[in-house]
C-alpha positions in Angstrom: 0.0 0.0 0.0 1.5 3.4 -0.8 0.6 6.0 1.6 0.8 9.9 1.0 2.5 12.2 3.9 1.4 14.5 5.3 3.4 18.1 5.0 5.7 18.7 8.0 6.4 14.7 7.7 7.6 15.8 4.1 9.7 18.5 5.5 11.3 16.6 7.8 12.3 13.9 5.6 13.9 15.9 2.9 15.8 17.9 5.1 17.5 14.2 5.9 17.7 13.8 2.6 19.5 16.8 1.7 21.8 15.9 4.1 22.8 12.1 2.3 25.8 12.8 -0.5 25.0 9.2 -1.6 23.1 5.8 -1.8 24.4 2.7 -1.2 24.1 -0.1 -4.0 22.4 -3.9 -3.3 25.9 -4.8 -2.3 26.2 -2.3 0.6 28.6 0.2 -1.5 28.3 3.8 -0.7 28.2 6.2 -3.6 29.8 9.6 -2.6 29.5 13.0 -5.6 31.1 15.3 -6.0 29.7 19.2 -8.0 32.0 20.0 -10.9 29.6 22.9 -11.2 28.2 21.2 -13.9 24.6 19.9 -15.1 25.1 16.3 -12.6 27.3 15.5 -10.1 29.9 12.7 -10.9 30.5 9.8 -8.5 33.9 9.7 -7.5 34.4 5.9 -7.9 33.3 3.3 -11.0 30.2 1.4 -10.5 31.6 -1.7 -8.6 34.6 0.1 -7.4 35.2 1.4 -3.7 38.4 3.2 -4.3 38.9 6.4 -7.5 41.8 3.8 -8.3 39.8 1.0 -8.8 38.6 -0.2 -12.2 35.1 -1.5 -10.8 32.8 -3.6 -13.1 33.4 -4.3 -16.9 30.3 -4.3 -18.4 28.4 -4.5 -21.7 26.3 -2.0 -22.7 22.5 -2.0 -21.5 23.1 -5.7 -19.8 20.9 -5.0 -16.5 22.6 -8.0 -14.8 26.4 -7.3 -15.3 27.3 -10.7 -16.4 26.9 -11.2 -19.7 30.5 -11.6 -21.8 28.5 -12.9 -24.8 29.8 -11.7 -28.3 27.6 -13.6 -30.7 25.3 -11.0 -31.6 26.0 -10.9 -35.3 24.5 -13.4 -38.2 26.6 -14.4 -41.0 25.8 -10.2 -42.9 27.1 -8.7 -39.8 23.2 -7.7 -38.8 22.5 -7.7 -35.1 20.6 -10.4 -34.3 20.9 -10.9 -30.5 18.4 -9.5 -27.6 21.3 -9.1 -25.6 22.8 -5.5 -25.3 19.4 -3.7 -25.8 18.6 -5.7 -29.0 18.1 -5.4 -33.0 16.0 -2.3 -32.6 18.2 -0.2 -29.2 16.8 2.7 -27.0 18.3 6.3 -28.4 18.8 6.4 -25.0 18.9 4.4 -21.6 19.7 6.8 -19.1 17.7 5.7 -15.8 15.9 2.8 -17.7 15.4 -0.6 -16.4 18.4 -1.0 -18.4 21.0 1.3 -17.0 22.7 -1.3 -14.3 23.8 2.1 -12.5 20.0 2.8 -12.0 18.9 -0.3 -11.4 22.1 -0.8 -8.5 22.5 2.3 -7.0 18.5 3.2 -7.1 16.7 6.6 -7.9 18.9 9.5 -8.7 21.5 7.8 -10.0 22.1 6.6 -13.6 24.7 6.4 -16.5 25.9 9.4 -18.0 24.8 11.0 -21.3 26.7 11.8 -23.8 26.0 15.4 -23.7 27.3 15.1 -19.9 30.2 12.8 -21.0 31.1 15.8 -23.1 30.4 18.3 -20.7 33.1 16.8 -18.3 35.3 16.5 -21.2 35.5 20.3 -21.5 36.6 20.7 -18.3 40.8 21.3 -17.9 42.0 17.6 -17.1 45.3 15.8 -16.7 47.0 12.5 -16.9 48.5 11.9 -14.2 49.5 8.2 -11.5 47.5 8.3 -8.6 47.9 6.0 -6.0 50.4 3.9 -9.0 47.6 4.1 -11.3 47.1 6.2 -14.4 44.5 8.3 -15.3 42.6 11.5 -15.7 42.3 14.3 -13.3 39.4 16.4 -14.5 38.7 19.9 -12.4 35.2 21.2 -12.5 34.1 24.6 -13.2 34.6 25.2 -9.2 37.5 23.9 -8.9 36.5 20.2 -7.0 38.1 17.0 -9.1 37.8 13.6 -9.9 40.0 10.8 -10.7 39.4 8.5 -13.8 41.4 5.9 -14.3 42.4 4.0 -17.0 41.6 0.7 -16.7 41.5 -1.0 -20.1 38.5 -3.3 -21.6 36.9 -6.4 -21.6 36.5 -8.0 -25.4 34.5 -11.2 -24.2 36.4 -13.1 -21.4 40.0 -11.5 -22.1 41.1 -8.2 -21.1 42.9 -5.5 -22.5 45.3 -2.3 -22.1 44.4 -2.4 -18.6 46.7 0.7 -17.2 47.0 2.1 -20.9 43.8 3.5 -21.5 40.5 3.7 -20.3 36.4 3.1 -21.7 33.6 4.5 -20.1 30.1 3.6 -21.3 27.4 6.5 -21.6 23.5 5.5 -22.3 23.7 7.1 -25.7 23.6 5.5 -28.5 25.3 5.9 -31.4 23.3 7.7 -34.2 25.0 6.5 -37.7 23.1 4.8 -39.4 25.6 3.0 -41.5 26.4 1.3 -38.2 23.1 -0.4 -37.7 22.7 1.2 -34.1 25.6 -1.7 -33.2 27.2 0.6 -30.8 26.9 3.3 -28.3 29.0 6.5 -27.4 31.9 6.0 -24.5 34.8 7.5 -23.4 38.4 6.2 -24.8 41.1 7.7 -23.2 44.9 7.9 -22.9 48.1 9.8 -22.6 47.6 11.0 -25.9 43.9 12.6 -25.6 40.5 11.7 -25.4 37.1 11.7 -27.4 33.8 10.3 -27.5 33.2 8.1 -30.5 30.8 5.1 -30.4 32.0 1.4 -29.7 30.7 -1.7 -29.9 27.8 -2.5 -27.5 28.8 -6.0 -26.7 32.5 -4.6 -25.3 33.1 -5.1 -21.4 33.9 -0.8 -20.4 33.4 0.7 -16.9 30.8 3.1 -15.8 31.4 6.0 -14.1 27.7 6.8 -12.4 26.1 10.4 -12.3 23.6 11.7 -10.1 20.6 13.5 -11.8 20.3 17.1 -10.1 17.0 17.1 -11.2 15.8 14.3 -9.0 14.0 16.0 -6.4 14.8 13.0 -3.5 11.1 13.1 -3.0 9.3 10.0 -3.5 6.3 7.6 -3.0 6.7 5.9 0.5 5.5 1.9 0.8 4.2 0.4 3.8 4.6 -3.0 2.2 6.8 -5.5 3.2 10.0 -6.3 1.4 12.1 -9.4 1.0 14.5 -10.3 3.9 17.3 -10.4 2.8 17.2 -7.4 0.9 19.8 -4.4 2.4 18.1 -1.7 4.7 19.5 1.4 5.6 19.0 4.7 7.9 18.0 8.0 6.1 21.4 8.7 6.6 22.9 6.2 4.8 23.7 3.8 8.4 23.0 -0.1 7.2 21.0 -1.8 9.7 20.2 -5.0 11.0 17.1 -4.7 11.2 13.9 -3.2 10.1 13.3 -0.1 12.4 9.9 -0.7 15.0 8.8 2.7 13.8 10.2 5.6 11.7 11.8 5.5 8.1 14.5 3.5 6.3 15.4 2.5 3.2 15.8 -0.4 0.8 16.8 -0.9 -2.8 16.4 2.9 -3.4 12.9 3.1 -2.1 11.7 4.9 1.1 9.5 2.8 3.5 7.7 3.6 6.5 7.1 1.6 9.9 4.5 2.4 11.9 
């Protein structure tokens, strides 16, 4: 049953949630942003990853479970033939769809990054640079705060490559020529020698580097229902717990619930 609250119990649950700078992920992950003074706030780790060094996930593009390595997608003409990947016939755009793994993991408010926010960052002054023994890119937003990138190669099927080399990052866009057949999507390659934004194949194995949508309001329907047990709960400020408050609210898969 979804229940509607009341004003002041609206008040008093947004001010909590203005205070929470992220939202933890089925596996118990906190998410922390950071504002480049740009149109979304970048996450300051890869989707999987709990360090800026770490490479995270390698995943295909629009594969809601993470998993899949699969790169027989193509018939005997080269046509795409597979559902896998988003299919023969591909969403323009995925972004905070059912399949955008960063959506679906982290819950609402974040997603993947558009290209027109993949390019956004891009204009910002950046640097390659070893952090921590890892190379990468330092970008430096518009007011001055940074993230690290780093460049942790590609996953073609089972076998990766250029892992410390260069670096792929999927957006939800995808790519518009038509003499491609919609097989691929736009990312980011980089390296020492530069960067750019050209589409890639949508069965290749690239990180995701997660955005948070400063349009979500953080206002959302609150369920009384009961959820599964061993599902992840947390505090509105972020705290996992053990278990499910007696009364007040909590949190669970990137849904607000109430006890009563």
């Amino acid at each position: 049953m979804v229940i509607t609250m009341k004003i002041k119990t609206c008040i008093t649950v947004l001010c909590a949630l203005c205070s929470i700078s992220a939202v933890h992920s089925q596996s118990a992950q906190p998410i922390e942003r950071v504002d480049m003074g740009l149109s979304v706030d970048w996450a300051t780790v890869n989707l999987g990853a709990s360090q800026p060094e770490e490479a995270g996930g390698y995943f295909g593009w629009a594969d809601p479970t993470g998993t899949e390595t699969s790169t027989d997608v193509f018939d005997n003409n080269r046509n795409w033939v597979s559902d896998l990947y988003g299919g023969v016939n591909p969403l323009s755009d995925i972004c905070g769809t059912d399949l955008d793994i960063v959506h679906l993991r982290l819950g609402e408010g974040w997603r993947m990054p558009s290209l027109d926010e993949l390019n956004e960052l891009l204009s910002c002054p950046r640097r390659w640079i070893k952090q921590n023994g890892v190379n990468g890119y330092e970008f430096t937003g518009k007011n001055g705060n940074v993230i690290f990138i780093p460049a942790a190669g590609a996953r073609n099927g089972e076998n990766m490559n250029y892992v410390g080399a260069v670096g792929y990052y999927w957006t939800g866009t995808l790519g518009a020529d038509p003499t491609l057949h919609n097989q691929r999507a736009h990312r980011l390659y980089m390296g020492a020698e530069g960067v750019n934004s050209h589409p890639a194949i949508r069965y290749s194995g690239f990180q995701i580097r997660p955005v948070w949508d400063k349009n979500y309001s953080g206002i959302y329907e609150v369920h009384t229902d009961s959820i599964p047990t061993d599902s992840a709960i947390y505090d509105l400020t972020g705290r996992k717990l053990n278990t499910i408050p007696q009364k007040g609210f909590y949190i669970c898969k990137g849904k607000k619930y109430i006890a009563k």
